[in-house]
N, C-alpha and C positions, 0 to 999 in steps of 0.2 A: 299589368305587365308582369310576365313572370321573370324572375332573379334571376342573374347568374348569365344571361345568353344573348344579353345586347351589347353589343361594343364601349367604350368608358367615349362619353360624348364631353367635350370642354370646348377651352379657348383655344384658337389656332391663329399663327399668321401666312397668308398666302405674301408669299415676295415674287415681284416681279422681276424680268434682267433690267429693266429699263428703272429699276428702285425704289416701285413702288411698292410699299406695306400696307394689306389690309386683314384689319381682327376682324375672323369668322366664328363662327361655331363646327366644328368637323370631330369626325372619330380620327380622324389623323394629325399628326404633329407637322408644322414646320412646313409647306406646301410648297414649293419652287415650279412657277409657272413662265414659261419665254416670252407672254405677249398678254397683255392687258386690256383695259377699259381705257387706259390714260396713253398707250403707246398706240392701241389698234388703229389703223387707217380709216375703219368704219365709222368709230366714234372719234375721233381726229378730226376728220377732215383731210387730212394730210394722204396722198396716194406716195407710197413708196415705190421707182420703178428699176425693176432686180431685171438687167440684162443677164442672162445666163446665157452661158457658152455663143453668143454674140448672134441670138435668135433674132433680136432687130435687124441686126444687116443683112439675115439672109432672109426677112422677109424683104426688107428693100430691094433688094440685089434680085431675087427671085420676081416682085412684081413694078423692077425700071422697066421693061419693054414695055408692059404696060402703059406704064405713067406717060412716055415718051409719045408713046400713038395717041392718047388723049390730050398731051399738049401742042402734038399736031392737027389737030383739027379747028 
């Protein structure tokens, strides 16, 4: 390996928002990540469900006529 032109490689901790710390090895200090292993929904189990600007009601609203002719039948 030649001197002088690789990054200083150590100990780092990655922190989560959700408070989790984990010791890595990285060329960077200090890591601050929004979402984990320990908060994700994937690894969870857990589905988080984020209405923005209130998409659910206008899927409802947009497919009642719908629903209505199929509970007419």
């Amino acid at each position: 390996m030649k001197e002088g032109i690789h990054p200083e490689y150590g100990d780092t901790t990655i922190s989560c928002a959700c408070g989790n710390a984990i010791e890595v090895g990285s060329t960077r200090n200090d890591i601050r990540v929004e979402i984990c292993s320990q908060c994700h929904p994937f690894f969870t189990g857990k589905q988080k469900l984020v209405d923005t600007a209130g998409r659910i009601e206008r899927f409802r609203k947009k497919y009642a006529k719908f629903q209505k002719q199929q509970d007419n039948k």
